[in-house]
C-alpha positions in Angstrom: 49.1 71.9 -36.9 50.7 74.0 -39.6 53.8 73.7 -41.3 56.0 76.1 -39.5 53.9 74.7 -36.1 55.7 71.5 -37.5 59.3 72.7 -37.8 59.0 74.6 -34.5 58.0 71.6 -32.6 61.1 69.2 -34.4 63.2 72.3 -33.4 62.5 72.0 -29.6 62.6 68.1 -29.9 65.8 68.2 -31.1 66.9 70.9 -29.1 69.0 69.0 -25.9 70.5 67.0 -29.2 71.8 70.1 -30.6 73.4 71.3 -27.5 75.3 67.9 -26.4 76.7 67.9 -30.1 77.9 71.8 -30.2 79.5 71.1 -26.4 81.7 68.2 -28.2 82.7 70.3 -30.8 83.5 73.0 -28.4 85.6 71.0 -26.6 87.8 70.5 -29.9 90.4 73.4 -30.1 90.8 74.2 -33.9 92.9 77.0 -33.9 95.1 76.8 -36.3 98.4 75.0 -35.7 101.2 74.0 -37.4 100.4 71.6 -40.4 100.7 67.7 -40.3 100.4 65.0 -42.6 96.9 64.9 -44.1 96.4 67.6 -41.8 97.1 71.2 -43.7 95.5 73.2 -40.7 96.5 71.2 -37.7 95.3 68.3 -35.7 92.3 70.3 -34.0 91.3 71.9 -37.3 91.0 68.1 -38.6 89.5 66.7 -35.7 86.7 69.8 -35.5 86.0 68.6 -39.5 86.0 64.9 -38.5 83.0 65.2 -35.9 81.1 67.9 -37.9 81.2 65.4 -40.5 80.9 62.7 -38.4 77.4 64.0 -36.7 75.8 64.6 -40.1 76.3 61.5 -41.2 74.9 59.8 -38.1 71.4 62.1 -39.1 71.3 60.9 -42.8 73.6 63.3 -44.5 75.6 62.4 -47.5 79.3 63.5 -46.0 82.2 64.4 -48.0 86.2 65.3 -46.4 87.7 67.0 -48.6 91.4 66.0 -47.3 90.9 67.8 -44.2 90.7 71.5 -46.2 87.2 71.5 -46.4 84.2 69.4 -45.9 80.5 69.2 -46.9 77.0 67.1 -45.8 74.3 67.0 -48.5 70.3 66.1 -48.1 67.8 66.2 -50.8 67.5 65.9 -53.9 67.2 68.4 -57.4 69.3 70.1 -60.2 69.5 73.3 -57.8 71.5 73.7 -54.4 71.4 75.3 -51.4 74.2 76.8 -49.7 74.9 77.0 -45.9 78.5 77.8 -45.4 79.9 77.8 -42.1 83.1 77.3 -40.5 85.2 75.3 -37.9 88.1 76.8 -37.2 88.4 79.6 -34.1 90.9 82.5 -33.6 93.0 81.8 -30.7 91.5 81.8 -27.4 93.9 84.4 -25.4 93.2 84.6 -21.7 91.4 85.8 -18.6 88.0 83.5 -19.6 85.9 83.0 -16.5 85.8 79.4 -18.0 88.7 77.7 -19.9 88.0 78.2 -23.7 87.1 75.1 -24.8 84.7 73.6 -22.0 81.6 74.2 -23.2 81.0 75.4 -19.7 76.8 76.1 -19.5 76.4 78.5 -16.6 72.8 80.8 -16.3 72.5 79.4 -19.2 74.8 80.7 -21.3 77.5 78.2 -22.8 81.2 79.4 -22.8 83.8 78.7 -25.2 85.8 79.9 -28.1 83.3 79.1 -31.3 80.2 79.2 -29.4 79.2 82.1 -31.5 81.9 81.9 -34.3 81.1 79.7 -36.1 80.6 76.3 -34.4 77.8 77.4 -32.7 75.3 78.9 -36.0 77.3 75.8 -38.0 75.8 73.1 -35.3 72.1 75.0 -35.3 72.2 74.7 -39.0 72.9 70.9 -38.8 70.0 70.5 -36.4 67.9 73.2 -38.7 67.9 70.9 -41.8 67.2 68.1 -39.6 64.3 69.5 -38.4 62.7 70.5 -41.4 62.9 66.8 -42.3 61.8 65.6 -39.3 58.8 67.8 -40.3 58.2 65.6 -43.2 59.2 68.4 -45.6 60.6 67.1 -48.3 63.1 69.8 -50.5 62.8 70.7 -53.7 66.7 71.6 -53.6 69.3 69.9 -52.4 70.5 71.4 -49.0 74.3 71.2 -48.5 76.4 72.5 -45.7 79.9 73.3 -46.4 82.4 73.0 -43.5 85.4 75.8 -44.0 88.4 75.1 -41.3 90.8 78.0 -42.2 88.4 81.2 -42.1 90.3 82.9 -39.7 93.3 82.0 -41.2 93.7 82.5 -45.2 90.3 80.4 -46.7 92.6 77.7 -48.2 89.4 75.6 -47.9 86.8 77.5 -49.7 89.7 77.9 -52.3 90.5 74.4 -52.2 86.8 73.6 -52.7 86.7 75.7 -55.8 90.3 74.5 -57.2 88.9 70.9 -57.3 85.8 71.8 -59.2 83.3 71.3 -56.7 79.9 72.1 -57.4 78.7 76.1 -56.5 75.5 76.5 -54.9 72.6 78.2 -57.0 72.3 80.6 -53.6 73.4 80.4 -50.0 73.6 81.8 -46.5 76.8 82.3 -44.0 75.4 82.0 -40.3 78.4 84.1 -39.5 77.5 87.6 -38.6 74.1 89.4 -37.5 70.3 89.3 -37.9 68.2 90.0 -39.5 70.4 89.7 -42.7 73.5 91.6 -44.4 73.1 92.4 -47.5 76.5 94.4 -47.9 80.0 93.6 -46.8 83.2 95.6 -47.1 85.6 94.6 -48.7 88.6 92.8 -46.5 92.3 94.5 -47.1 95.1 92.9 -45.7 99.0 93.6 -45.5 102.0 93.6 -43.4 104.3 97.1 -43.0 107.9 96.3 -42.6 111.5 97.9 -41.1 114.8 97.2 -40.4 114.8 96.2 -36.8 117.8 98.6 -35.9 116.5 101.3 -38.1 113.4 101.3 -36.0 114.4 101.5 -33.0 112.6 98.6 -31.1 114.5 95.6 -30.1 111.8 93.3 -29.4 108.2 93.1 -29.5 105.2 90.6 -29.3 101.9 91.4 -29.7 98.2 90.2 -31.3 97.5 87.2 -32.2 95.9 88.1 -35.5 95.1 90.7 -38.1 91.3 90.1 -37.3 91.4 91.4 -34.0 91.8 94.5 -31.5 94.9 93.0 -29.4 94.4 93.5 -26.2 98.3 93.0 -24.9 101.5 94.2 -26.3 105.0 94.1 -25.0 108.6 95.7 -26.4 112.1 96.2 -25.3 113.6 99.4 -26.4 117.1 101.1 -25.4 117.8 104.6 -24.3 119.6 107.0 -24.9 122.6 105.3 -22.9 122.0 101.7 -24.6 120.0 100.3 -21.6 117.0 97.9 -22.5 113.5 99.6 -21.5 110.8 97.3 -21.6 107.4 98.8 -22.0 104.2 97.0 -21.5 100.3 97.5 -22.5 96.9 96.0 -22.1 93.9 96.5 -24.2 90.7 95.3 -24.3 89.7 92.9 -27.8 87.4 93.1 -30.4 86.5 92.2 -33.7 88.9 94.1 -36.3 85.7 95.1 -38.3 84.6 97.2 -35.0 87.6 98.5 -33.5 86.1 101.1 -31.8 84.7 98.9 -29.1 88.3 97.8 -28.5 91.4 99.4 -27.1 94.6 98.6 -29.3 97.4 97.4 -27.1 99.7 97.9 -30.1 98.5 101.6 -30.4 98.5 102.3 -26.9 102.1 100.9 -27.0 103.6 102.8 -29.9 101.8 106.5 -28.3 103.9 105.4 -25.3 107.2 104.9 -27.2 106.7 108.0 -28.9 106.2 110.4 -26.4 109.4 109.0 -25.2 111.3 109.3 -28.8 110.3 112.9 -28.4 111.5 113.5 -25.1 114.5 112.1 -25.9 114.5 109.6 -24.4 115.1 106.9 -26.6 115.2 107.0 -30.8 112.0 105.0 -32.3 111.4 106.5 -35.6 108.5 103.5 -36.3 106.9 105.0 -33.2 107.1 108.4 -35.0 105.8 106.9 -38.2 103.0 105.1 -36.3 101.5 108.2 -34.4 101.5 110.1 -37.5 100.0 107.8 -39.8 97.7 105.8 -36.9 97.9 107.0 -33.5 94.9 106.2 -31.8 92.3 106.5 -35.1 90.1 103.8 -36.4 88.9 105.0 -39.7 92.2 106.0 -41.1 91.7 109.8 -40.9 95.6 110.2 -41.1 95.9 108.4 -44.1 93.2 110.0 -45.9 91.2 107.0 -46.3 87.9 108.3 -43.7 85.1 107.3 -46.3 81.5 106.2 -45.6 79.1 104.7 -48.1 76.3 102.7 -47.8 78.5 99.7 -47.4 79.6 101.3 -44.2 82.6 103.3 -42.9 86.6 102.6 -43.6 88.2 100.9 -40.8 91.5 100.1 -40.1 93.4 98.1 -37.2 96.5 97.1 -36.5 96.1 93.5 -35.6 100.0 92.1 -34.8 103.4 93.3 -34.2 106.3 91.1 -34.2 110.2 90.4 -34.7 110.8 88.7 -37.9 114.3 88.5 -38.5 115.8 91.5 -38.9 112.6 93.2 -39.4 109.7 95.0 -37.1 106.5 93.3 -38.6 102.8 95.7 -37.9 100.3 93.1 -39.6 97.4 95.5 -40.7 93.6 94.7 -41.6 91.4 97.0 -43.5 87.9 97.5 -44.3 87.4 99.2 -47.5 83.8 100.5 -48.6 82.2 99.5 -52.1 82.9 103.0 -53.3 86.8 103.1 -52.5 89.2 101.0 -54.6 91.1 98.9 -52.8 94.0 99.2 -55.4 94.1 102.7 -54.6 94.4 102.5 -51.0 97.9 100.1 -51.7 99.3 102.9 -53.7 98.4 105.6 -51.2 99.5 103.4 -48.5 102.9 103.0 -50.4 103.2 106.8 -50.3 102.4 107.3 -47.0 105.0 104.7 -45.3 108.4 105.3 -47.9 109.4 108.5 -46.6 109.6 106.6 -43.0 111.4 103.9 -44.6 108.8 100.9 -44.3 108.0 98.4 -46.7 104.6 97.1 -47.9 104.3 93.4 -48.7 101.5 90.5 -48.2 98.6 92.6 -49.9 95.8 90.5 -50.6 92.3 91.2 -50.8 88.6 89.4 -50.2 85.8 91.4 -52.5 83.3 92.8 -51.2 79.4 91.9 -51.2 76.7 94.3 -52.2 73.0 92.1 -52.8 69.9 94.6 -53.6 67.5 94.6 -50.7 64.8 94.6 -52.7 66.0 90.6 -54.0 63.7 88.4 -53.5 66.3 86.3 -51.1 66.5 89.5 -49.1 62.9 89.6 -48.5 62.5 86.4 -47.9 65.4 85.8 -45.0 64.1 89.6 -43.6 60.1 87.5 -43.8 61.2 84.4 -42.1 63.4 86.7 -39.1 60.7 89.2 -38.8 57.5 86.6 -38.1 59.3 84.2 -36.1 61.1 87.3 -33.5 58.4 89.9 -34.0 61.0 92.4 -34.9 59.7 94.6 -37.5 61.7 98.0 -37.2 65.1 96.2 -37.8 66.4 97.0 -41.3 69.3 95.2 -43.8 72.1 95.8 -42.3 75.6 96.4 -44.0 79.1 95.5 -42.3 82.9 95.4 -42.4 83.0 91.8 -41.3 84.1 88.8 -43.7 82.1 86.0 -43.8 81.8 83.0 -46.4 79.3 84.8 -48.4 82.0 86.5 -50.2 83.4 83.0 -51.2 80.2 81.9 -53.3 77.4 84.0 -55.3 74.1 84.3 -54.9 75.2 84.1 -51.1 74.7 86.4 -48.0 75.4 86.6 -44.2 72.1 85.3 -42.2 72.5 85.6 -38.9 73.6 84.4 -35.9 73.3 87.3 -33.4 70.6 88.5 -32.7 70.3 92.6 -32.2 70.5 93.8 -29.0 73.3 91.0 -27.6 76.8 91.5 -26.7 79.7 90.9 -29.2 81.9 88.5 -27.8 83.1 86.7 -30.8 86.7 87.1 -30.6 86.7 88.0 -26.7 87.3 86.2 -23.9 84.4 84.6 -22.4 82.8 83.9 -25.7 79.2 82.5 -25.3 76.0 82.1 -26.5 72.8 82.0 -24.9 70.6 78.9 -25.0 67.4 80.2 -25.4 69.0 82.2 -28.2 70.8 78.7 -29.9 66.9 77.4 -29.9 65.6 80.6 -31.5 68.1 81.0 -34.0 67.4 77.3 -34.7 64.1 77.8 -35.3 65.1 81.0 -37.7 67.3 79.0 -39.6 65.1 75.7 -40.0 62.0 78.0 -41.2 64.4 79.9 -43.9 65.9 77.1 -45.1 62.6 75.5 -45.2 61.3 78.2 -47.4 64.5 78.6 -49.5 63.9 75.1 -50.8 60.4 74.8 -51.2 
């Protein structure tokens, strides 16, 4: 039997394993919550690290908690290291799931739940991948560890807190967190809040998103006309990644077009509703603001993930994708520009750099080897997006999977899931990569 015969065949044995351990760390909601002692991302954050850790352990790993930021399980042996960096942590779950959110529900199956896909899902394959390759009776020529992130959907206090306390940087890595067969370029990730006077804006109240990351698909706000009665005005989207906002419908946008046809009417006075159709209205590459670039990084995208009271202060939260070739410094300043004459404030900037690997490295052809032979896809290419995985957060390190072309997007959605068959065959991707990254 050959090799890869070998890892294929510890794959499928390990294979109802793999799914019992992902369903209990499904059922673990690690949305970020308010922090607790020894607990800086919440309870369910902690617990999510505890049993990742906690499983690797029970299949020989060496297991490290880093004080509930961050985690890692190391195999193997050698001066050099390889990176898989996944995370625990999910965006909230929302509503109107066929199946609640975190029951690891398998119907058809498919298995439902919030982190099926991202990242729990790829994160749990990867355990069982490495697993498999020794199972094989492969021994590495690297060491093989898996680092366990619980606030990538949040702010990436762990992979900052895994570099703050001098942890050691893999030589080269992978981030199960985005597509097949493997990105090699990644936008950079612009993120800021735009801020008014409450009373200057004309919006009383308003609720709505749940984070910058994502299309919001539901957005609510009080407003008073012209004789001082309350209004309340009310919008449904449909979700999506931020990244792809085009295959949402923004609640918030949706909201603000209806506020201002009625501040031009007459009806009521919302000048953020004027400033918001001017400078977003309905667009998703920024064409307003004069920011509609495309490179080979990918397009400019831009959505309006949250809208809320804080204060005395109307709060947009805003998330941007920025191609290689367009300095994010320079969109700030013409941002700035763009929002003083309305009287808003920009504060909050911060910004994840982008990746750019040539695909012509020989880790590029290696992971686009391993995905081609094992699928039988040969016409798929590289691909470049303007989603933000781990990669960015170590060198040497890009986005390997987990969906596969050709399946729905439903991280960040309701009714989340991932298809079985797929979780073996992504398994079986990720053990033969790894097994020829270390080799």
């Amino acid at each position: 039997m050959s090799l890869n015969s070998l890892i294929d065949a510890a794959v499928e044995k390990n294979n109802d394993a793999l799914v019992k351990s992902l369903q209990e760390l499904i059922r673990i909601n690690s949305v970020y919550s308010d922090p607790k002692p020894g607990m800086p991302f919440g309870e369910g954050a902690a617990k999510a690290l505890e049993n990742a850790l906690a499983l690797c352990a029970s299949l020989g790993f060496r297991t490290k908690n880093m004080d509930n930021y961050v985690g890692y399980a190391e195999i193997g042996e050698g001066e050099e290291m390889l990176g898989i960096v996944v995370h625990l942590d999910v965006v909230p779950e929302g509503s109107g799931w066929l199946y609640p959110p975190f029951s690891a529900t398998i119907v058809d199956n498919k298995m439902y739940g919030r982190g099926t896909i991202d990242d729990k899902g790829p994160a749990v394959s990867c355990i069982y991948a490495v697993k498999s390759i020794l199972d094989a009776g492969i021994a590495p020529n690297k060491r093989i560890r898996i680092i366990f992130g619980a606030d990538e959907e949040t702010a990436w206090r762990d992979v900052e807190y895994y570099a703050a306390a001098g942890e050691e940087i893999p030589t080269c890595g992978i981030a199960p967190d985005a597509n097949f067969p493997v990105i090699f370029a990644e936008e950079a990730l612009l993120g800021f809040e735009l801020r008014m006077n409450r009373k200057a804006s004309g919006i009383e109240e308003i609720s709505g998103g749940t984070a910058t990351n994502a299309v919001p698909d539901a957005c609510k706000a009080v407003v008073l006309d012209k004789n001082g009665n309350k209004i309340t005005v009310e919008t449904v989207g449909v979700a999506a990644h931020a990244s792809l906002p085009h295959l949402g419908e923004n609640a918030i946008s949706k909201l603000m077009e209806e506020l201002y046809a009625k501040h031009e009417s007459g009806e009521i006075n919302c000048p953020i509703a004027a400033f918001y159709h001017d400078k977003f209205g309905m667009c998703y590459y920024g064409e307003n603001l004069g920011f509609d670039v495309t490179d080979d990084s990918g397009r400019f995208t831009c959505n309006i993930g949250t809208a809320a009271v804080d204060g005395d202060e109307i709060v947009l939260g805003v998330d941007m994708r920025v191609p290689v070739t367009l300095n994010p410094d320079d969109v700030i300043a013409k941002m700035k520009e763009h929002i003083t004459p309305y009287g808003l404030t920009l504060t909050g900037e911060g910004c994840t750099p982008s990746v750019f690997m040539d695909k012509n490295s020989e880790m590029i052809k290696t992971l686009m080897s391993v995905y081609s032979e094992i699928t039988g896809d040969t016409e798929s290419e590289p691909l470049a997006i303007g989603g933000a995985t781990f990669a960015r957060a170590f060198p040497n390190t890009v986005a390997f999977g987990a969906l596969l072309p050709e399946r729905p997007m439903t991280e960040h959605q309701k009714n989340e899931f991932i298809d079985l068959d797929d979780l073996l065959l992504i398994t079986k991707i990720y053990a033969q990569a790894i097994a020829k990254l270390v080799e």
